[in-house]
C-alpha atoms as an extended CHARMM CRD file, in Angstrom:
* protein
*
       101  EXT
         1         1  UNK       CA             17.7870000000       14.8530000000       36.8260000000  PROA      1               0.0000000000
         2         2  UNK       CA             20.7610000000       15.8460000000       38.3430000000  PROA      2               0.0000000000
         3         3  UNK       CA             23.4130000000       16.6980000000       36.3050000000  PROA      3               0.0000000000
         4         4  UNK       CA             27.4210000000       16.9160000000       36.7290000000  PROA      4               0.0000000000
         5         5  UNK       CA             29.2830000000       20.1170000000       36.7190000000  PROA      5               0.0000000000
         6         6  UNK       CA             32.5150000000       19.9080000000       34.8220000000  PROA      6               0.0000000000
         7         7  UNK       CA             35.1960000000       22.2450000000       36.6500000000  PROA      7               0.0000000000
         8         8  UNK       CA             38.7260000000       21.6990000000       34.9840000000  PROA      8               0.0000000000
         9         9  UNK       CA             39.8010000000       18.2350000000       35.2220000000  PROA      9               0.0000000000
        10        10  UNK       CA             37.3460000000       17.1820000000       38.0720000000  PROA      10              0.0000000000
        11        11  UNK       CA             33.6370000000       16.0520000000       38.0300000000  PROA      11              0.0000000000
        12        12  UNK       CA             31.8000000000       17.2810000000       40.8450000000  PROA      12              0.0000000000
        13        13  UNK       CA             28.4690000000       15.7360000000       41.2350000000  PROA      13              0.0000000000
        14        14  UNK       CA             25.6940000000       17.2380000000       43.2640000000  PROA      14              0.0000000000
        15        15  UNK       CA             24.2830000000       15.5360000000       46.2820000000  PROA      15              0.0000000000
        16        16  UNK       CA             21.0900000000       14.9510000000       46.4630000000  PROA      16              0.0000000000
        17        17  UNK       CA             19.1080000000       16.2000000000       50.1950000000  PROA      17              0.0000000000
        18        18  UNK       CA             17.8180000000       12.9900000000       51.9110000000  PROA      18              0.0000000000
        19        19  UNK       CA             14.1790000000       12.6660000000       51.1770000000  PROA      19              0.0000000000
        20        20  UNK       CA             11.4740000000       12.8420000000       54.3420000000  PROA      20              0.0000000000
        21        21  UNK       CA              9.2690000000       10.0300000000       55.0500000000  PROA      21              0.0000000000
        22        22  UNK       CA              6.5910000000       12.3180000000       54.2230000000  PROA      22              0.0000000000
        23        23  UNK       CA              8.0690000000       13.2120000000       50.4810000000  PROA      23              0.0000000000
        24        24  UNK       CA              8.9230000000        9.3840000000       50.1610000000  PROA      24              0.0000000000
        25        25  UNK       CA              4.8140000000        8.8460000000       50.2400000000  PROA      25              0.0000000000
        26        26  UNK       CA              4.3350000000       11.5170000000       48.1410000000  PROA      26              0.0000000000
        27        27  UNK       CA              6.7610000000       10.1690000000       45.5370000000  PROA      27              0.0000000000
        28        28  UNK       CA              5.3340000000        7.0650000000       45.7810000000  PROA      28              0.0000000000
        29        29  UNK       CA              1.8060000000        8.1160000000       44.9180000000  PROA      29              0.0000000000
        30        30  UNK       CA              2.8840000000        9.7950000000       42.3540000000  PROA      30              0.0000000000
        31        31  UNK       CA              4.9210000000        7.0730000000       41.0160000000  PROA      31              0.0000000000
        32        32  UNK       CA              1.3570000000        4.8790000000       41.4690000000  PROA      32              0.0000000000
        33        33  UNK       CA             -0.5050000000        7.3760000000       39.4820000000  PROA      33              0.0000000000
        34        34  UNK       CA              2.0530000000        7.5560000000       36.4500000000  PROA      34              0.0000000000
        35        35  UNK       CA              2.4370000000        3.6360000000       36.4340000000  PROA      35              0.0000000000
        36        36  UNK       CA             -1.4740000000        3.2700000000       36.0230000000  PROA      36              0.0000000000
        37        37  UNK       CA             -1.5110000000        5.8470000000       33.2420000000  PROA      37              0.0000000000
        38        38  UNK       CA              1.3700000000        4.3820000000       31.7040000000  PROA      38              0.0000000000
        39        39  UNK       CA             -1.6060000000        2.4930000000       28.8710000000  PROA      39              0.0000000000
        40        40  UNK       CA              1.2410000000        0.8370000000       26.5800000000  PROA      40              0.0000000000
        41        41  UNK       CA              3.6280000000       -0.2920000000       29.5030000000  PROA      41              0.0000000000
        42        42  UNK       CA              6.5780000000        0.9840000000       28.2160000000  PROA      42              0.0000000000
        43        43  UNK       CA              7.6920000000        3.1500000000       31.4440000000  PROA      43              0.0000000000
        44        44  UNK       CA              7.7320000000        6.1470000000       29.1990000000  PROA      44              0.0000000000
        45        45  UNK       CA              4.8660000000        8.7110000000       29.0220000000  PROA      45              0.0000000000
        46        46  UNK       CA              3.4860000000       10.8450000000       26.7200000000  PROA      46              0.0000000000
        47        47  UNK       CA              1.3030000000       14.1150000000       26.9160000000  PROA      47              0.0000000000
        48        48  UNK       CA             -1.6390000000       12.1530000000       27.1890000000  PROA      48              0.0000000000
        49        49  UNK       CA             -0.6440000000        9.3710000000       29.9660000000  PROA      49              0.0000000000
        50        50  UNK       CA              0.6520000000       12.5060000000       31.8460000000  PROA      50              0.0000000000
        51        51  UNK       CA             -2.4460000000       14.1590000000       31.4850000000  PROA      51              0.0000000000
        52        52  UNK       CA             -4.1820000000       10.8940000000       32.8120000000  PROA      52              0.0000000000
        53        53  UNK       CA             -1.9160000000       10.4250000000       35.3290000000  PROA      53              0.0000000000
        54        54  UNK       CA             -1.9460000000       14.4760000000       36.0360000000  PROA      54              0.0000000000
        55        55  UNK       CA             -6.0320000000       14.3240000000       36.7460000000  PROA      55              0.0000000000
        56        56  UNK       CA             -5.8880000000       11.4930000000       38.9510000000  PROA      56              0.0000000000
        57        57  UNK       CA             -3.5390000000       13.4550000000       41.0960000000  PROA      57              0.0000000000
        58        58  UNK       CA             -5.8350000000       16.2020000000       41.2460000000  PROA      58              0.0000000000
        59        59  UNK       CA             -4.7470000000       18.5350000000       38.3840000000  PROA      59              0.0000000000
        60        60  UNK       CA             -7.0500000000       21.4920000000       37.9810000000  PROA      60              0.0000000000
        61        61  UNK       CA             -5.8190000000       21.9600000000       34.2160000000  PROA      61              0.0000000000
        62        62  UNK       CA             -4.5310000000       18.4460000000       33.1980000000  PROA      62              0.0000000000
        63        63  UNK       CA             -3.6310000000       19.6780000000       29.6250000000  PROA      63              0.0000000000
        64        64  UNK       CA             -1.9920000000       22.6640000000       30.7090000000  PROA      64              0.0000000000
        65        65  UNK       CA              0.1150000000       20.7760000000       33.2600000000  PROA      65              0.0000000000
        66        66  UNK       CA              1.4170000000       17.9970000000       31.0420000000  PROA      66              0.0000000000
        67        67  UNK       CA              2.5850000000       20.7930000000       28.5390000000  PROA      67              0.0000000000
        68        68  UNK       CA              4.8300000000       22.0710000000       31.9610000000  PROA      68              0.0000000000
        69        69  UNK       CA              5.7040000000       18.6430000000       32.1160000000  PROA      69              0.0000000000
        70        70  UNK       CA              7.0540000000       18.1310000000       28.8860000000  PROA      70              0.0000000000
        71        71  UNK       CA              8.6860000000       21.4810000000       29.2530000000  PROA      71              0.0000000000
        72        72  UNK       CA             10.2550000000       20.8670000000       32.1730000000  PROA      72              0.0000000000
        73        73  UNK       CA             11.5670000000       17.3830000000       32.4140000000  PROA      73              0.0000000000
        74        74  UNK       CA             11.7850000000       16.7850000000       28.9350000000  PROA      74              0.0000000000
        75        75  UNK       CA             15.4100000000       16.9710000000       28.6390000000  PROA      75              0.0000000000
        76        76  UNK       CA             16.4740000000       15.4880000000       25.1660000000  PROA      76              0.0000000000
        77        77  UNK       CA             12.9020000000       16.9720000000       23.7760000000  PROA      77              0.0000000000
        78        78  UNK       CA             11.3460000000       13.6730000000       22.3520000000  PROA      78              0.0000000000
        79        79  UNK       CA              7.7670000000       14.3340000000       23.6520000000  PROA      79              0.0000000000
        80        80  UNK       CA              7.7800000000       12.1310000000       25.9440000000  PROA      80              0.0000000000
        81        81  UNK       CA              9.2380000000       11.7000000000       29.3660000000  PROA      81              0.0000000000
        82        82  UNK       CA             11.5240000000        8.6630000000       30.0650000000  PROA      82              0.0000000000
        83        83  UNK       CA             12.8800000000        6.2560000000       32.3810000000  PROA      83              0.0000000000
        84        84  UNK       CA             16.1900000000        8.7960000000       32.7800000000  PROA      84              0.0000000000
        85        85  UNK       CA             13.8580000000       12.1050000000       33.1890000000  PROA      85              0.0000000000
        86        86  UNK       CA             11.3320000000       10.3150000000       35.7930000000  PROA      86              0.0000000000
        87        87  UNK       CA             13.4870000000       11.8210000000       38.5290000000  PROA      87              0.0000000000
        88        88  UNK       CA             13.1800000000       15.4210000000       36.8360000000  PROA      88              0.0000000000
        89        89  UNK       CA              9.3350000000       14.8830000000       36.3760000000  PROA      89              0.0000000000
        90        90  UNK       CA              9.0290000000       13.5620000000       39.9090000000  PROA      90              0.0000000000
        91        91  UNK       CA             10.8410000000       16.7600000000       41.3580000000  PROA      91              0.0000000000
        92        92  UNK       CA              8.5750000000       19.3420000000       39.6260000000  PROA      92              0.0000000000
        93        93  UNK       CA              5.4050000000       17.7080000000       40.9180000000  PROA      93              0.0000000000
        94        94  UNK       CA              6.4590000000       18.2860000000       44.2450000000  PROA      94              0.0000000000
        95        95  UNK       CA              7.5620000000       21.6600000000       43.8240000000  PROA      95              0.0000000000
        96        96  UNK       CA              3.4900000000       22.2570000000       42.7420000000  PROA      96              0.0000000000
        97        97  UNK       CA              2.4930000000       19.9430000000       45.6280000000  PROA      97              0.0000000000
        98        98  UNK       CA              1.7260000000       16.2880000000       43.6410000000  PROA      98              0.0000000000
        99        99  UNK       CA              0.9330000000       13.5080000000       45.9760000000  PROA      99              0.0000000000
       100       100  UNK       CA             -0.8980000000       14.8860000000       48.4530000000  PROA      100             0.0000000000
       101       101  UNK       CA             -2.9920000000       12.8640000000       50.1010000000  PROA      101             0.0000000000
């Protein structure tokens, strides 16, 4: 998630890059794979719906990868990742090249 940088008396918020067709497919597999792993329908997900969601996108160590997860997008360190980290999670799947086809 992108946060804002305080700087005196003005916010400056960062600007996100526009996102390539390709990336938008991407995101939206990935979006597929966490919304079918998602077992209690509450749009958050826990270690194990990530790890689901994590093999069915190809993950070589499911386990090990939802532990990065958590780690990474995991901002107010519930153990879970909700609807305000999604973003966050999103980003660091595609940094390890989620969503492939």
């Amino acid at each position: 998630m992108l946060k804002p940088i305080r700087h005196s008396k003005t916010i400056i918020l960062p600007v996100r890059k526009p996102i390539p067709g390709e990336d938008i497919e991407k995101i939206n597999k990935i979006k597929k794979k966490l919304k079918e792993a998602d077992r209690n329908n509450d749009d958050c997900y826990s270690k194990e719906e990530l790890k689901i969601a994590l093999k069915d996108l190809g993950a070589f160590f499911p386990t090990w990868r939802a532990h990065r997860c958590l780690t990474k997008a995991d901002a107010n360190n519930d153990g879970q990742i909700s609807r305000e980290e999604i973003e966050t999670l999103i980003d660091y799947l595609l940094t390890r090249g989620f969503g492939k086809k």
